[in-house]
Every structure is written in C-alpha cells, then in structure tokens.
C-alpha positions in Angstrom: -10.0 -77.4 35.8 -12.0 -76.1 32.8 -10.1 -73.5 30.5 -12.0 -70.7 31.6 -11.2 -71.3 35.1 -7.4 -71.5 33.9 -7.7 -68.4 32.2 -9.0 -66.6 35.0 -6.3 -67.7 37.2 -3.5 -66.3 34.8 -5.3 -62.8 34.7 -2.7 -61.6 37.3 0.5 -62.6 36.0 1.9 -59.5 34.6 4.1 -59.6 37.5 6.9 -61.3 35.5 6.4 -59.0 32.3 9.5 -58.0 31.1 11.6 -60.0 33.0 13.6 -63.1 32.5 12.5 -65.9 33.6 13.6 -69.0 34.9 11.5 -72.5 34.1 11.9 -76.2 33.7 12.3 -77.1 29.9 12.8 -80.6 28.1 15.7 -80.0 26.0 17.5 -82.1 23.2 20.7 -82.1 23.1 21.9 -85.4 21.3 20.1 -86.1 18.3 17.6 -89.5 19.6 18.4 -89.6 22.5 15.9 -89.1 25.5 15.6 -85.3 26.8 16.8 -83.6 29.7 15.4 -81.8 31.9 16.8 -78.6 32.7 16.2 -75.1 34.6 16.3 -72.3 31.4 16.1 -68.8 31.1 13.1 -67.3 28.7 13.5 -63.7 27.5 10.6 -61.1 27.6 8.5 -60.8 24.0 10.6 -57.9 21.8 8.2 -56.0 19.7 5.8 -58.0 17.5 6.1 -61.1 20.2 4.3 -63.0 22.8 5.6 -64.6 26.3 3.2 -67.7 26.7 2.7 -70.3 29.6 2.3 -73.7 28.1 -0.5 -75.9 30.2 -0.3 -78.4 28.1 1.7 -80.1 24.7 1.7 -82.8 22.3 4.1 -84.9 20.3 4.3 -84.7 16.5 6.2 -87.4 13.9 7.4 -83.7 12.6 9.4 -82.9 16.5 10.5 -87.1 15.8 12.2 -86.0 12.4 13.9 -83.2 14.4 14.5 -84.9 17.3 16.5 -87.8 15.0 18.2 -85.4 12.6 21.8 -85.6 12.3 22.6 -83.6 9.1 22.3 -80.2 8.3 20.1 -77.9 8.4 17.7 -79.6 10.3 20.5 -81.0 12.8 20.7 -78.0 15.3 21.4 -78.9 18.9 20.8 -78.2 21.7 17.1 -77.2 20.5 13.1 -77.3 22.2 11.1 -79.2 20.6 7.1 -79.5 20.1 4.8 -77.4 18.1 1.6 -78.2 19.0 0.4 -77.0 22.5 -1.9 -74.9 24.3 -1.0 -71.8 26.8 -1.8 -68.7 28.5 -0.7 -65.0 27.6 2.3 -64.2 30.4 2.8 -60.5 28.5 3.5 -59.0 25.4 5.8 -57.4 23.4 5.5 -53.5 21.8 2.9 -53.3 19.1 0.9 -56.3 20.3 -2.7 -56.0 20.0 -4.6 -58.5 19.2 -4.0 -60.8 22.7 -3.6 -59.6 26.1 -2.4 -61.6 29.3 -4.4 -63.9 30.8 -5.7 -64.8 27.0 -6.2 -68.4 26.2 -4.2 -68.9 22.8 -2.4 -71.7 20.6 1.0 -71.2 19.1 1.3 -72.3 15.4 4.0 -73.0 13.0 2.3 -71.8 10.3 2.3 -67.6 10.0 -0.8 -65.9 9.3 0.6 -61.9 9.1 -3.3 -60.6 7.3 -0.9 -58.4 6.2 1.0 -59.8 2.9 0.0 -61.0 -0.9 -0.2 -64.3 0.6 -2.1 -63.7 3.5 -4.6 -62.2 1.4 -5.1 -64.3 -1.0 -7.8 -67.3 -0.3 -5.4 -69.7 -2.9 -2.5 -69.4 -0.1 -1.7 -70.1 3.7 2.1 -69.6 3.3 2.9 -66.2 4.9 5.7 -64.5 2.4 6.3 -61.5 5.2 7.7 -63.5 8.1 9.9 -66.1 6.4 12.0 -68.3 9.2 14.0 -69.9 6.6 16.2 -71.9 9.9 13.7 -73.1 11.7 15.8 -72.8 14.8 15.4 -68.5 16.1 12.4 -66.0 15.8 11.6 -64.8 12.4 11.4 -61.6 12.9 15.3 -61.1 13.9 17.3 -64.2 13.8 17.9 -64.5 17.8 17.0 -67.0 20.3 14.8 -65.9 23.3 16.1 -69.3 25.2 19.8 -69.6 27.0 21.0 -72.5 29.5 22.1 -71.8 33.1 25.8 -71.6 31.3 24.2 -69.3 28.7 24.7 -71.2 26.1 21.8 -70.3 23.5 19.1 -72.8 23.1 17.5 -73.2 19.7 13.9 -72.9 18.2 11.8 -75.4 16.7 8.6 -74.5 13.7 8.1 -71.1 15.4 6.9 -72.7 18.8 8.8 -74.4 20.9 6.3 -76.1 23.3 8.1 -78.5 25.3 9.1 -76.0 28.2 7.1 -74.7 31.0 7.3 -70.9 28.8 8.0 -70.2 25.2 8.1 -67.2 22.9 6.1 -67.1 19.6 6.0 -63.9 17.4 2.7 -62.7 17.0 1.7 -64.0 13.8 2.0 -67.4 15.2 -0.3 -66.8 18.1 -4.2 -67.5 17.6 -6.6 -67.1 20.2 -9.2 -69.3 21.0 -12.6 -69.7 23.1 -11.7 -70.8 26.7 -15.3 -72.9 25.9 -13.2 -75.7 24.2 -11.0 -78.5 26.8 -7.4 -77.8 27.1 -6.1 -81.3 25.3 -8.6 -81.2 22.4 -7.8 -77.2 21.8 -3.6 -78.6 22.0 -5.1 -80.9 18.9 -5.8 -77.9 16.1 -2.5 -76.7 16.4 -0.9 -79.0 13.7 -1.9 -82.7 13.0 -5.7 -82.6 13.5 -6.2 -79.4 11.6 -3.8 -80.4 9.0 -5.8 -83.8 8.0 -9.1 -81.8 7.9 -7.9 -79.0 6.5 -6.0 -81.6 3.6 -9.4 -83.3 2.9 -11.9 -80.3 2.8 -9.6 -77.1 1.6 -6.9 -78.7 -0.4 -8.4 -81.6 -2.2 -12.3 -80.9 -1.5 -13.5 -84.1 -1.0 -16.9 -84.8 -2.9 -19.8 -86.6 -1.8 -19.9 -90.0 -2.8 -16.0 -90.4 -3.5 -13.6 -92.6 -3.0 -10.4 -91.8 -0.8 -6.9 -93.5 -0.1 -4.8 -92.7 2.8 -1.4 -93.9 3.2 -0.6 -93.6 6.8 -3.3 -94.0 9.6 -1.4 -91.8 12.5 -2.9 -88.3 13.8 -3.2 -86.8 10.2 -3.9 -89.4 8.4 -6.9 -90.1 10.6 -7.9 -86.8 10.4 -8.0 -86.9 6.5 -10.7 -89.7 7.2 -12.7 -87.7 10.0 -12.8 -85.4 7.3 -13.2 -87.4 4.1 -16.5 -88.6 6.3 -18.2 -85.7 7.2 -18.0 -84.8 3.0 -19.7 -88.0 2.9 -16.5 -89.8 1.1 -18.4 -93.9 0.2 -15.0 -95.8 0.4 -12.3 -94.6 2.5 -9.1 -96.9 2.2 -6.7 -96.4 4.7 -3.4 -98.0 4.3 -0.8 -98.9 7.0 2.0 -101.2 8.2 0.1 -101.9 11.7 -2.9 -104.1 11.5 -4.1 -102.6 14.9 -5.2 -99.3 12.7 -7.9 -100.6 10.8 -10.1 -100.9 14.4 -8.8 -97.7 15.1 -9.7 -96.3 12.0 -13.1 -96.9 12.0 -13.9 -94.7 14.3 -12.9 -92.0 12.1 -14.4 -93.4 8.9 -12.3 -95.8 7.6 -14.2 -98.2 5.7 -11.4 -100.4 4.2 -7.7 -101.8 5.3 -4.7 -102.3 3.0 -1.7 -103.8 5.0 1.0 -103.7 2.0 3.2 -106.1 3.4 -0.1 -108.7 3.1 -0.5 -107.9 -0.8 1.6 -110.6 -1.8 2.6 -110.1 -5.8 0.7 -107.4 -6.3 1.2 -103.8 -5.4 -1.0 -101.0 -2.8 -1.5 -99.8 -6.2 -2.8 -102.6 -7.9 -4.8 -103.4 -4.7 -6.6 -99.9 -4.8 -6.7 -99.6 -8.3 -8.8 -103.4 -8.1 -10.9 -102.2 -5.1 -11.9 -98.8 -6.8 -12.5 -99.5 -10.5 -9.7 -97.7 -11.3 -8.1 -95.6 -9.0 -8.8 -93.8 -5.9 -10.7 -90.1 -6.7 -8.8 -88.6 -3.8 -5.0 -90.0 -2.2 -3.4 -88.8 0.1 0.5 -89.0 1.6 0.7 -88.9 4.9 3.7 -90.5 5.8 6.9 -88.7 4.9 8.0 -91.1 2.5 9.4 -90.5 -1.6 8.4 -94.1 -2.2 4.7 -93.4 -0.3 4.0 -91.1 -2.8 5.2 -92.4 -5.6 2.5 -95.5 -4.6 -0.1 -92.6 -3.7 0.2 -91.1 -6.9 -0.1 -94.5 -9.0 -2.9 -95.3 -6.8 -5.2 -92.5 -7.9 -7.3 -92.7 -11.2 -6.7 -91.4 -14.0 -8.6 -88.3 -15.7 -8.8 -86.8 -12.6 -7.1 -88.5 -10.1 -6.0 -86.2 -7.1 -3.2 -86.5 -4.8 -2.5 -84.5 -1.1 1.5 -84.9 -0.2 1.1 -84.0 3.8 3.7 -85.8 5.0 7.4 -84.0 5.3 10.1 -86.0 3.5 12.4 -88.1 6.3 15.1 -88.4 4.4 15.2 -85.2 1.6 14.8 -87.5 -0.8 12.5 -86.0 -4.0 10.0 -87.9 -6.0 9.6 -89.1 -9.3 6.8 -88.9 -10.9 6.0 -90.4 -14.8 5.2 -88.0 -17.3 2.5 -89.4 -19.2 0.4 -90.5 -16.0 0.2 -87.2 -15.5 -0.8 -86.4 -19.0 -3.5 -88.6 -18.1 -5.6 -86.2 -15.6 -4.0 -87.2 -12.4 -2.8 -83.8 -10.5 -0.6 -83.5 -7.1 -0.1 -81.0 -4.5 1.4 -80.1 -1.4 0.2 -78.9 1.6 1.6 -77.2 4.8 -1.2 -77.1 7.3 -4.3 -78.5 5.5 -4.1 -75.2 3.5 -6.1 -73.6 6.3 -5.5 -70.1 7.8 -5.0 -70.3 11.4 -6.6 -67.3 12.7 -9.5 -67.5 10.6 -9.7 -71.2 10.0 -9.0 -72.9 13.9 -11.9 -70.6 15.4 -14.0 -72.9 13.2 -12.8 -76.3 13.7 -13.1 -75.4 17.3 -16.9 -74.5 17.5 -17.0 -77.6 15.2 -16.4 -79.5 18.0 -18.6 -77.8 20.4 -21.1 -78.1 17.8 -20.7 -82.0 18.2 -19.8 -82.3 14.5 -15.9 -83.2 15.1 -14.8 -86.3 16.3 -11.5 -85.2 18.4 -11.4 -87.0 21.6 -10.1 -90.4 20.5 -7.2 -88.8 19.2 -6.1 -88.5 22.2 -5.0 -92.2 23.5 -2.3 -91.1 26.2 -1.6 -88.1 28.9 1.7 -88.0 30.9 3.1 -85.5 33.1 6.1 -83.0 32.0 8.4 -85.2 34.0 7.8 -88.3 31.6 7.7 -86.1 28.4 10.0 -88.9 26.9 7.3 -91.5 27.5 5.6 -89.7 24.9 8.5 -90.3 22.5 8.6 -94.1 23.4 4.9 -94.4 22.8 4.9 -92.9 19.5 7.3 -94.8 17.8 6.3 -97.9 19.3 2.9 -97.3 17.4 0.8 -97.2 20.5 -0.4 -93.5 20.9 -2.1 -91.5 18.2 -1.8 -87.9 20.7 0.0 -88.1 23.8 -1.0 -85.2 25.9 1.5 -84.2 28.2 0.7 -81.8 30.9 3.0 -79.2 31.9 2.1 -78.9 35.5 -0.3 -82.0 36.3 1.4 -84.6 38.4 0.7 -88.3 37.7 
C-alpha cells in the first residue's frame, strides 16, 4: 500500500488519544540475547510529545552496541530498541503544532528545537535545549512513557524507541515527511543513510575531483560513498574486513578495495598513502573503532588532510592522535548525524530521491515481519544485510 494510502487510513484514529494503550513490543531484557516479545502499555503524549504508530523499522550497528552493553551507562535493561523507523501520528500532546494525526512522520534521535543557539546556528545540529543526557527516558522530564504488564518501567532508547507497534517521541524529534516517498526508503533517512550523506557533503564537503577513504562499508559508510559520488569524488577507497563489500560497493561509488588483513607488511595506511600520492583528501571513520581512526587519520594527507569520525566508540576507548601530524595540516571532526538538521535537511534528501538523484533502494537487502525482528539482529552481524526492513504489521 503506498504511504498516502496508509496515511489516509490512519486519519480516524483519534479514538485512542489520550488513552493507554496496549501493543506488542520487542523488548531486551538481557544484554545479547534475542528479544521478547511482549504485550506493553504506551502512555498518551504529555505536552510537547507525540504518540506515533510505527509501520515499519530498521536495525542500526548503534541499537547492536546497546543491545550488547553490559556496563554502565549504556547498560539499562529492560529497554526498546531501534531508532530508525517510519510511523503515523496516533495523537498529540498540549502545545503540539506542527503534526496532526493521521501525519506521515519519522522519529529522529537527533533534536532539532528552531528554538536554541544551536538550533540557529548553520555551524551546529546538536540541540543544547533538550539535552537527554540517559538516553533511556523523554528529555523533556526524565519519565518513561513504556511499563510491562507487571508495570515494571521499560526504558528508552536515542529518543525513539522504534521496535514496538507504538512509541512516544517528543516533538523536537518528530519530522514530517511527503507521503510521495515509499515507506522502507523514508525508514532509511532517519539515521544511517542521512548520516553518510550528510558526513560527506555538510561536514567534510567533498570536492570535485577528490580522493576519499572510507573505513567501514556498512549502511553509513556506503552512504559516505553515494555521497562522495554525486560531488564527483575520482578515487573512492573503501576499506573493510569482508571481501563481499567491494561488489557491493560499487554500486554506490566505490572505485577501490582495501581488505587490511590482505596488506601483508604494510599498513591500510601505507596502502592509501601508496595509492593516493600521499594521503587520502577526505577519510572517514565509520566503524566505531579507537584503532579505526587512529589508521583513518594516518591515512589522510598532509596539509590538508580531512578526517569524518561517524562511527560511536564500542568500547569507550579515546584516541590518540600525534601532535606533529596534526601540525602538518591534517584536521579531524566529529559528527552526530551527518551534521544535517532534520527538519530542514530530510525534506531534501527525500525529494532527492524522487528526483531520481539518490541511490537508496539497494540499501535495503532484507525485509522481515515484527515476529522475526531478531532475524534482523542475526543478519546484521553475520555481515549479510546492509538495512533490514522489518514491518510492524506485514505478515511473511
């Protein structure tokens, strides 16, 4: 059913606003171990909040690196994962404006208030108003809108919490979006995809005719590349453990393969530094890794070198970076969420790919049903899905 159609048929469910209600919801509740199943009760939106019905999710490496967690503070359990999905306005709390029910919207982790210094300011897409510093309740109070059958509370995840037939999202994590674009691609912009293009044409600013290494070839890394191509990057390098990538990777730009565990003596760095004539104008981490970006970094060139840390740390573990090659010219940055703003910046990407000038459906590799959501978990790590759609209602 198209999105418009699906939007149309959600017009008339202000039946359940502001009551609780009751849903199926994959919950973790051991840290890697497979998710449960379970009935939940969702809480109406409080002021400055929206009740939304998920039609379909995905599966991030970020929900992984929750999912595994067993230290503090990201080890809170039990806890509903996912952050990047899809849904319909059920209702909305006081003060909500800008959606209605029946609106076709994504839910974000990243915040986008319009309203702080931050916000403002076109050098920044971290909101300073609404700061969730747990990661694990609604920003605006500190409570949980999720409980169990027993009524035990049931913890947030990035501001979302996807992987449950409804969620509850403050409004500054809520964009909406045309019902033009297809329900999986539009489940794409709300992390990974948008945070490789955003990486490569907002945060670093790829050049025409530039060279570009990227160390990881899942979901954002590939997106870096989609992106790095359209700038009209010559030489884009991706580097990665599995061999299968490099065919993968082509159809996103990737012009070259560096398997680092087939460079014998020598390291990625050398490798790049051989293949470039110096260095790589434009690296970028997309792994998670302290020792990823150490070799990102040394694999840039120097005088102006520039390397894009995207991936999140698995471990905690900080990096160390030599002095003098920075002296040199090379820089390095950060970036949550390709340094886009969501309710500006997705509206873009997603007539971008109505346009025809995104490549976005061969991220998606896999679709399964709510039912098999750990499926998704099992093809993921095994290396054998870049987006796994899952569909909250669609049966197999």
């Amino acid at each position: 059913m198209p999105s418009s159609e699906l939007v149309m048929d959600n017009k008339n469910a202000s039946s359940t606003a502001g009551k609780i209600i009751r849903c199926r919801a994959a919950i973790s509740r051991i840290p890697g171990k497979p998710l449960v199943m379970e009935e939940i009760e969702v809480d109406p939106p409080k002021a400055g909040e929206v009740r939304i019905k998920i039609l379909c999710t995905s599966l991030c490496h970020s929900d992984v690196t929750f999912w595994r967690s067993t230290q503090p503070p990201m080890a809170v359990f039990p806890r509903i994962l996912g952050h990047e999905a899809v849904g319909v306005v059920e209702s909305v709390g006081g003060g909500v404006e800008e959606v209605r029910e029946g609106d076709l919207v994504l839910p974000v982790f990243q915040g986008d208030c319009g309203e702080c210094r931050d916000c403002k300011s076109p050098k920044s897409n971290i909101c300073s108003k609404f700061v969730n510093k747990d990661n694990q309740s609604m920003p605006r109070d500190g409570t949980n809108r999720f409980r169990d059958l027993k009524g035990e509370v049931i913890h947030n995840v990035l501001n979302v919490s996807s992987f449950t037939e409804y969620t509850v999202v403050d409004v500054t994590h809520v964009v909406k979006i045309t019902p033009d674009i297809p329900l999986d691609i539009a489940c794409l912009l709300s992390c990974g995809v948008s945070t490789g293009l955003g990486a490569a044409w907002k945060v670093a600013e790829v050049q025409e005719g530039s060279t570009v290494a990227i160390f990881g070839l899942g979901a954002v890394g590939l997106s870096v590349a989609e992106g790095a191509r359209i700038r009209g990057a010559t030489r884009i390098i991706g580097v990665d453990l599995n061999p299968e990538k490099f065919e993968t990777g082509k159809k996103f730009g990737i012009t070259d393969f560096i398997n680092p565990a087939t460079c014998g003596d020598k390291t990625v760095s050398q490798v790049i530094k051989e293949m470039t004539d110096g260095g790589a104008d434009y690296c970028f981490e997309c792994i998670g890794l302290a020792s990823v970006m150490n070799d990102a970094f040394n694999s840039s060139r120097e005088g102006w070198g520039k390397t894009v840390i995207l991936g999140v740390e698995m471990h905690g573990s900080p990096i160390s970076l030599n002095s003098i090659e920075i002296l040199k010219g090379r820089s390095v940055c950060g970036t949550f969420f390709g340094g886009l703003k969501p309710k500006s910046d997705i509206a873009t990407l997603a007539q971008q790919y109505l346009d025809k000038e995104l490549n976005l459906d061969e991220f998606i590799t896999h679709e399964v049903s709510f039912h098999d959501i750990n499926k998704a978990f099992d093809l993921l790590l095994e290396g054998k899905s870049l987006r796994c759609v899952i569909w909250i209602d669609k049966q197999n």
